[in-house]
C-alpha positions in Angstrom: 76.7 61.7 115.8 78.9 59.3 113.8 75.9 57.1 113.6 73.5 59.3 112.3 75.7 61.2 109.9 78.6 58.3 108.9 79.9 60.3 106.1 81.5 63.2 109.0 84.1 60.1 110.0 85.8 60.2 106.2 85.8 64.3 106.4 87.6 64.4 110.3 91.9 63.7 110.3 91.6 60.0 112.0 88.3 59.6 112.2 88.1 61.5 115.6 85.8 64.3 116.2 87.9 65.0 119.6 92.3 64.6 120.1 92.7 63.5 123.6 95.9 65.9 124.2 95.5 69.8 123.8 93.4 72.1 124.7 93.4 75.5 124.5 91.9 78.5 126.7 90.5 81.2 124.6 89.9 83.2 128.0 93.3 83.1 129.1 94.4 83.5 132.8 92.9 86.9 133.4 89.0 86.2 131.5 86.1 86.8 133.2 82.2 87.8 132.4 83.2 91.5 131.9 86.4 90.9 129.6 84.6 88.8 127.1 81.4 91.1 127.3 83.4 94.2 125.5 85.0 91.6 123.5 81.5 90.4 121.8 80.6 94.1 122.0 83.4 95.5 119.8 82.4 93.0 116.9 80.6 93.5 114.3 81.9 97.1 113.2 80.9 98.3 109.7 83.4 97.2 106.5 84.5 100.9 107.0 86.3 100.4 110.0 88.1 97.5 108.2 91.3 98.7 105.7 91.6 96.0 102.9 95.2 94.7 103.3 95.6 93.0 99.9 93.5 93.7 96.9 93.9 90.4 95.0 92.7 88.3 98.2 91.2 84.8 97.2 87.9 84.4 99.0 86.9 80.5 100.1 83.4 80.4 98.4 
């Protein structure tokens, strides 16, 4: 990747697209196929399920 797109290297911390120490498991000890299934399922509710927290919230873009 680094050859085709050189410019990613300046943009990663060290120059390394992977550390070579953690890792984490987003699963956890108890995941399985059914567990992530209602996971992905309960995503994508409507804005009116959401309660705005903080009015003034800065938005990235």
């Amino acid at each position: 990747m680094f050859c085709i797109h050189p410019e990613i290297k300046q943009l990663l911390w060290r120059g390394n697209l992977w550390t070579s120490g953690f890792y984490a498991n987003t699963v956890g000890l108890y995941g399985n196929k059914e567990v992530i299934r209602k996971y992905v399922e309960s995503q994508g509710k409507s804005d009116k399920d959401y309660q705005k927290v903080y009015s003034g919230q800065l938005t990235l873009f």
